[in-house]
C-alpha positions in Angstrom: -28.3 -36.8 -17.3 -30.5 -40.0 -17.9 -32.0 -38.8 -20.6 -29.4 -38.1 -22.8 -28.5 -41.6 -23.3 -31.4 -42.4 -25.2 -30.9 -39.1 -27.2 -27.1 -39.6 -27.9 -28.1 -42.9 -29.2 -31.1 -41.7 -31.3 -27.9 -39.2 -33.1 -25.8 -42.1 -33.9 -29.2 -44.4 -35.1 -27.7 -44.3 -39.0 -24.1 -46.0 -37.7 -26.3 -48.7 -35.5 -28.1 -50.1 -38.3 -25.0 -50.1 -40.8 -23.1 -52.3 -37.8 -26.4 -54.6 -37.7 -26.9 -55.5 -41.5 -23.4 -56.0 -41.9 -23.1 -58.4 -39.0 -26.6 -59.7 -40.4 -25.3 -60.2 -43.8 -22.1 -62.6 -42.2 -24.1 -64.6 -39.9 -22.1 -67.4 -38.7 -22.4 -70.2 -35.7 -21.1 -72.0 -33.0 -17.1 -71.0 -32.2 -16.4 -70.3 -35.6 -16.9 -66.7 -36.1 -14.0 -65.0 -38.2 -16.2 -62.1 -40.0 -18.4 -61.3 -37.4 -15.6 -61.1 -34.8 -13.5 -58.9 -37.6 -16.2 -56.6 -37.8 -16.6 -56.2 -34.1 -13.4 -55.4 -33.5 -13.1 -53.1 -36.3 -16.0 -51.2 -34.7 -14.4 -50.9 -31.2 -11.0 -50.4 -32.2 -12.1 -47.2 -34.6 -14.0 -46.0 -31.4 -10.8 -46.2 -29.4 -10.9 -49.1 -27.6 -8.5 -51.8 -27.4 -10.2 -55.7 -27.9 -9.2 -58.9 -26.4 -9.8 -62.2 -27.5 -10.8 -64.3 -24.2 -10.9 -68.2 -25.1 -11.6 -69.8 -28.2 -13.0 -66.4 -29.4 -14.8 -63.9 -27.1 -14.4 -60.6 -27.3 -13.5 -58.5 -24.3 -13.2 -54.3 -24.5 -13.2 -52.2 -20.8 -13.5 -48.9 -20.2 -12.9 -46.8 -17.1 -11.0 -48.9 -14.6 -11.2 -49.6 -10.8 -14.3 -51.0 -9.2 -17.0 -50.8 -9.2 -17.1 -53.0 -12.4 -20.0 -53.7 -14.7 -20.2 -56.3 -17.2 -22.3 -55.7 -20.2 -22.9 -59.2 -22.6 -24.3 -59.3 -25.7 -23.9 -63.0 -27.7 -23.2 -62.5 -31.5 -23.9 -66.8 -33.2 -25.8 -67.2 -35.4 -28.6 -70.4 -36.3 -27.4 -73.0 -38.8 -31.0 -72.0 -40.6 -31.5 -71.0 -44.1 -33.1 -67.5 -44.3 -36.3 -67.2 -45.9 -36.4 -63.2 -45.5 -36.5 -60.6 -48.2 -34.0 -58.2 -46.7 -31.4 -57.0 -48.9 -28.5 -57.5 -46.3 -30.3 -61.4 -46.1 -27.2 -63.9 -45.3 -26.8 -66.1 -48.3 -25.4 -68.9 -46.5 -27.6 -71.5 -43.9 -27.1 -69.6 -41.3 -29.6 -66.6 -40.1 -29.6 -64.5 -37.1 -32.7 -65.6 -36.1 -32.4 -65.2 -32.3 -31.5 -61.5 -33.0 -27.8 -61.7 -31.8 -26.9 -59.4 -34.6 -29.4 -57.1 -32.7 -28.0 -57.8 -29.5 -24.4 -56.9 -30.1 -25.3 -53.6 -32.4 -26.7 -52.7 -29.3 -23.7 -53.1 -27.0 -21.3 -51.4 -30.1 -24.3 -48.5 -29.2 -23.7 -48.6 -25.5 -19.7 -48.7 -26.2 -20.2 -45.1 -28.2 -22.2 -43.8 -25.7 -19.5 -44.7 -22.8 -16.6 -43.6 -24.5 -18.2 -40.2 -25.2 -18.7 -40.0 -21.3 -15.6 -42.0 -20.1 -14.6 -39.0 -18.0 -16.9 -39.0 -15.5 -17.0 -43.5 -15.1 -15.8 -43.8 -11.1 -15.7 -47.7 -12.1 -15.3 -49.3 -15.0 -17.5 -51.5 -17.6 -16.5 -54.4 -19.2 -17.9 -55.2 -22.7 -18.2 -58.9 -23.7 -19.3 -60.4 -27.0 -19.7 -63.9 -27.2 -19.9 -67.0 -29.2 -21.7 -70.0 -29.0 -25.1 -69.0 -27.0 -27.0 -71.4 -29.1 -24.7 -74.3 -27.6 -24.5 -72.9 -24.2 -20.7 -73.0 -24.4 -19.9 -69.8 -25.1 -20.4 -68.3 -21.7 -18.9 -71.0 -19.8 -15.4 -71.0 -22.0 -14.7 -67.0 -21.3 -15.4 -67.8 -17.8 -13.2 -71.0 -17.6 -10.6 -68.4 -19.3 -10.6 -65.7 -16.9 -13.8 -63.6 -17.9 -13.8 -62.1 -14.3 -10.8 -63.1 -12.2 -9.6 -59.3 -12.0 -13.2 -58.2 -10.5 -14.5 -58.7 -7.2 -16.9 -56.1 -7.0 -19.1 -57.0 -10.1 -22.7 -56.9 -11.7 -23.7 -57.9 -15.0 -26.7 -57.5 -17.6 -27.9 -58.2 -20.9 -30.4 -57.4 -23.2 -32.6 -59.8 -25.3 -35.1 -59.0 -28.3 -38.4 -60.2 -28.1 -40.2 -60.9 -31.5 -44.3 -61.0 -32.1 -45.0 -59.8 -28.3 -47.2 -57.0 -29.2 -45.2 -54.3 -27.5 -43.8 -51.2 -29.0 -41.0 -51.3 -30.5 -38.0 -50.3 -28.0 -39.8 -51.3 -25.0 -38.0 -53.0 -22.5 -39.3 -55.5 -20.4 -37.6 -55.7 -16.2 -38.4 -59.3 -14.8 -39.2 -60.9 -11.5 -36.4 -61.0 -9.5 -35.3 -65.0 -9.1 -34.9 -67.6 -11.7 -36.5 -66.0 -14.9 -35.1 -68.9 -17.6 -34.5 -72.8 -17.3 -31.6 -74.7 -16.7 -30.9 -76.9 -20.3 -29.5 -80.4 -21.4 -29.4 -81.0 -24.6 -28.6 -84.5 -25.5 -28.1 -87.3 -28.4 -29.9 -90.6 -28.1 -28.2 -93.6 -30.8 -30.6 -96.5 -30.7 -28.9 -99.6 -32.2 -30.6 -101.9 -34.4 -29.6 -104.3 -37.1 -29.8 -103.7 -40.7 -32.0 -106.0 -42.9 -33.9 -106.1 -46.5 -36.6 -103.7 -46.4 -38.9 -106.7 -47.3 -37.6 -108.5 -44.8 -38.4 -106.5 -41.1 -38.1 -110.2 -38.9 -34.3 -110.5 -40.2 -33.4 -107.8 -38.5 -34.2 -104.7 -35.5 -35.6 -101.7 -36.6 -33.9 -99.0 -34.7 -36.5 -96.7 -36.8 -39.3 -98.6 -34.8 -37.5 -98.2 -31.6 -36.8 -94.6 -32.2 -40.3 -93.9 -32.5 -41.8 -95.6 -29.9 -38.9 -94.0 -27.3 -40.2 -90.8 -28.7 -43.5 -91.5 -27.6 -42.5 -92.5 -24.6 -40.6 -89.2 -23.5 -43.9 -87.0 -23.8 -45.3 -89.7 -20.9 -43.2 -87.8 -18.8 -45.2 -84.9 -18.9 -47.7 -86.3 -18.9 -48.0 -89.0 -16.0 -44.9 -88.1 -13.8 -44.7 -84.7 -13.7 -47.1 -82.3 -11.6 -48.9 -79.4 -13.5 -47.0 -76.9 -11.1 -43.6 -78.3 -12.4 -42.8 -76.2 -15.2 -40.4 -78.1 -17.8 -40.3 -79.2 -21.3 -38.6 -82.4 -22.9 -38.4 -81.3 -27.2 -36.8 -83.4 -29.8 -35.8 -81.7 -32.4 -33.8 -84.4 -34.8 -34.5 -87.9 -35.6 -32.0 -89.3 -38.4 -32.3 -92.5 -39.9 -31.4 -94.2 -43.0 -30.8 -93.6 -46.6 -33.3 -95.6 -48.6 -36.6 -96.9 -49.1 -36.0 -100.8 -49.6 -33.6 -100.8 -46.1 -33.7 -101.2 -43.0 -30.6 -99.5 -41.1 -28.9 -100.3 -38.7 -29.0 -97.3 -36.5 -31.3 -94.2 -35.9 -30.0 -91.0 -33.8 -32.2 -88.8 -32.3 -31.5 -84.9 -30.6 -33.0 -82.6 -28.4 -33.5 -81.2 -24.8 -34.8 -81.3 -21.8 -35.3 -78.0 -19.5 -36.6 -76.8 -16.3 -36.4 -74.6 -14.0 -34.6 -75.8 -10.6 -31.7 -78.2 -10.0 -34.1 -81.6 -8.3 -36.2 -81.2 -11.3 -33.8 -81.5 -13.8 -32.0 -84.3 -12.6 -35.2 -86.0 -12.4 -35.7 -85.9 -15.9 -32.3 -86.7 -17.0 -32.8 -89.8 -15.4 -36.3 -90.8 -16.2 -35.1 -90.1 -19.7 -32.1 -92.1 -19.6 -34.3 -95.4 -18.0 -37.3 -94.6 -20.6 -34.5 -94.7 -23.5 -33.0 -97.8 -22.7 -36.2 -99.6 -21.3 -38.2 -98.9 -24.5 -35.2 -99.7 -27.0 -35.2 -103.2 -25.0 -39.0 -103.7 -25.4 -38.0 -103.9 -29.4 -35.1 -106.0 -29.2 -32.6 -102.5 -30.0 -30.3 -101.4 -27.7 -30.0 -97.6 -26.9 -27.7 -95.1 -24.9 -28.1 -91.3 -24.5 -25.2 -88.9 -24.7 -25.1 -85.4 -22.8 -24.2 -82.9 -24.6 -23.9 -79.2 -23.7 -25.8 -77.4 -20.9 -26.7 -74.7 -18.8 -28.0 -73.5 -15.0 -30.9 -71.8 -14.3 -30.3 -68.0 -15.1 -30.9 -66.0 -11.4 -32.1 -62.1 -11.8 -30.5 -60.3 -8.9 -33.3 -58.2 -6.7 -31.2 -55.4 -6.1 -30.5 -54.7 -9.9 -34.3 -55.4 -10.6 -35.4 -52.5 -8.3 -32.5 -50.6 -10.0 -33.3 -51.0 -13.7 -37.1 -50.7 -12.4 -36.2 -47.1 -10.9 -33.6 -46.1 -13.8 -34.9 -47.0 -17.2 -38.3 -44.8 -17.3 -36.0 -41.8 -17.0 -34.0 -43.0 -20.2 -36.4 -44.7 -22.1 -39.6 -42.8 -21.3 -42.2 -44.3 -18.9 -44.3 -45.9 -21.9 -41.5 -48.0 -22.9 -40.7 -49.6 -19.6 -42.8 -52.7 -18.4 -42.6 -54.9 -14.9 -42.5 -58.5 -16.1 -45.6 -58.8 -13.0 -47.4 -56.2 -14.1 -47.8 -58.3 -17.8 -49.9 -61.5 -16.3 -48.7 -64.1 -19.7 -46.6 -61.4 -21.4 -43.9 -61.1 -18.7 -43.9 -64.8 -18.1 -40.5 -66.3 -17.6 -38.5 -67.5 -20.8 -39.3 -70.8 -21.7 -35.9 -70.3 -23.4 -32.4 -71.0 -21.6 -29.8 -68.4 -21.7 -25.7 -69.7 -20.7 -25.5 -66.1 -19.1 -26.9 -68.0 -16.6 -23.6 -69.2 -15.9 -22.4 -65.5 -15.2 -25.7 -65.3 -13.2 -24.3 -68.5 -11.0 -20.9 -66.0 -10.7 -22.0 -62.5 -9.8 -25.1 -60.3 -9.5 -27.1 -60.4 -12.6 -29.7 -59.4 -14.9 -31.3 -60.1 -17.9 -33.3 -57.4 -19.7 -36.2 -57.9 -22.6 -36.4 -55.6 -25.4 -39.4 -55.5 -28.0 -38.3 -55.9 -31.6 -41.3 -55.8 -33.8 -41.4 -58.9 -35.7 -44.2 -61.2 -37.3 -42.6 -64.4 -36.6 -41.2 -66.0 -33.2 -37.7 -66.7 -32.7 -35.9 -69.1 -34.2 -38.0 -68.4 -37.4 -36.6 -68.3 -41.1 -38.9 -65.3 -41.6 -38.1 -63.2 -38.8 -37.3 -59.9 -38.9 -36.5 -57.5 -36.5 -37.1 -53.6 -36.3 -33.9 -52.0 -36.3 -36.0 -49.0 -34.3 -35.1 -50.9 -31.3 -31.6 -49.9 -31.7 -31.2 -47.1 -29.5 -33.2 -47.8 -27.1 -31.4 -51.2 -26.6 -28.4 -49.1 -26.8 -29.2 -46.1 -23.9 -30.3 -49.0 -22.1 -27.1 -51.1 -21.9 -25.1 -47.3 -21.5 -27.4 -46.1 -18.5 -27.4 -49.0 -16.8 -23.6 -49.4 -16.7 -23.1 -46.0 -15.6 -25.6 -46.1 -12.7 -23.8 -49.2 -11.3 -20.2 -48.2 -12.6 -20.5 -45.0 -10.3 -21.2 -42.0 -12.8 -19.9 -38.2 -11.7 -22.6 -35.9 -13.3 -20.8 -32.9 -12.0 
């Protein structure tokens, strides 16, 4: 039986990569997701399912019912980041599916064909969730806080990620170490207050600009004076904002970014070296300063049992030459350096997260990426298989 997966979803490969450029073309962000959600449930409900919105607006289809219950995730936000591709179905807006979400949830639309050809012989059933706001680590959280899996006790979960530039073939999907496998993440504001002055005039006033900089500087000390070279974490700023002009000094300067690692003491750690480097070096320039928490996320926990099981299942659907163990790799089955809010459904029940090669020149988070749409199916039998191994499927 495995391997029909893989050729059920090489048949439908045409309707997989009309669902992707179209959710391509709409990329949008955050919570605010009208055409992509549209389209989404446009595709289940013609395939006979029946979506629910769960919070601000996830989307939640099941099939089969009873226990035991998979849960299949695929997030579908986009990056607020103006595409610099040549594709035809290129978003015109700023926004660009740069993190291959579009990829990720014409995958799961694959895996919801596949299980509804087969929905006869599900013992269990498999819940299908698409949801917003990855790239704020919100998303997750909010269809939990909103009852994501109050009427399962007997659960797992997976999902799938591409992987761009990793010199794998196409459709081949990576199975990582069991135990934490990406880092818990802060993200955070910083406002440094200063007072305004004539730009020919610096003693008048406080540069917050100069402040800025300096607390900037300061932050990479962390790394490297206080941390050990065994304590894997990274502190990025990504925005520093400041002023209008060139003859004025303003008043304030904001800067953004994040700090990530992966275990609990660590983390904490840095949140509050951070938060005594702000304020200390602000002082040292006669600004003031604060820093402002914003969104966050656990460390994301692979469950051993579903390693050994994806490790055992996935040759047999995918073919042996497109399955990898993440400790067979040495540097190419690292752990991500980038945080995932499925970690929060990690925290919840048994869990894990899969990585799928995607082609691609460019890394992540690139306004030149682009993804090979070859990956589809194999994304897609992948997702399928793996929810009717744990759902309890009846071959007879």
């Amino acid at each position: 039986m495995n391997n029909v997966w893989l050729k059920d979803a090489m048949e439908c490969c045409e309707q997989l990569i009309s669902y992707r450029r179209k959710l391509h073309a709409c990329a949008e962000t955050g919570f605010d997701l009208p055409k992509t959600s549209q389209t989404i449930t446009e595709a289940l409900t013609a395939m006979g399912y029946e979506p629910k919105i769960i919070g601000r607006c996830g989307l939640v289809a099941t099939i089969g019912k009873g226990e035991p219950a998979v849960l299949l995730r695929a997030d579908i936000d986009a990056l607020p980041i103006k595409e610099q591709t040549s594709l035809s179905y290129a978003c015109k807006d700023s926004h660009m599916h740069a993190c291959g979400h579009d990829m990720h949830a014409t995958m799961l639309l694959g895996a919801a064909a596949l299980l509804r050809k087969h929905v006869q012989q599900l013992d269990g059933c498999v819940k299908l969730m698409f949801q917003p706001a990855e790239e704020l680590l919100e998303g997750a959280k909010d269809m939990l806080d909103h009852g994501l899996l109050e009427d399962t006790e007997k659960c797992t979960a997976l999902m799938l990620h591409v992987m761009s530039d990793s010199g794998l073939k196409t459709g081949t999907v990576v199975v990582p170490n069991a135990g934490v496998s990406a880092p818990a993440a802060d993200f955070f504001s910083i406002t440094v207050s200063g007072k305004g002055c004539h730009g020919a005039m610096p003693h008048m006033g406080v540069d917050p600009i100069n402040a800025g900089a300096h607390i900037l500087l300061a932050l990479q000390t962390i790394n490297a004076r206080e941390m050990g070279a065994n304590q894997a974490h990274a502190i990025t700023i990504t925005a520093f904002n400041s002023g209008a002009t060139a003859n004025v000094i303003p008043g304030e300067a904001i800067l953004q970014g994040s700090v990530r690692s992966y275990d609990t003491k660590t983390q904490q750690f840095l949140r509050k070296r951070i938060e005594t480097i702000v304020q200390s070096t602000a002082a040292a320039f006669r600004a003031s300063a604060h820093v402002t928490w914003l969104s966050s996320c656990p460390t994301l926990i692979n469950d051993v049992r579903l390693v050994k099981k994806a490790e055992e299942l996935l040759p047999s659907v995918l073919g042996t030459d497109r399955v990898l163990s993440a400790d067979k790799l040495g540097g190419a089955g690292a752990r991500s350096v980038g945080s995932e809010d499925f970690s929060y459904i990690s925290q919840r029940v048994p869990s894990l997260m899969l990585a799928i090669a995607a082609g691609g020149e460019y890394p992540l988070h690139h306004p030149k990426v682009v993804f090979k749409e070859e990956a589809l199916p194999y994304g897609a039998a992948a997702y399928a298989a793996f929810a009717a191994q744990m759902a309890g499927f009846n071959c007879s």
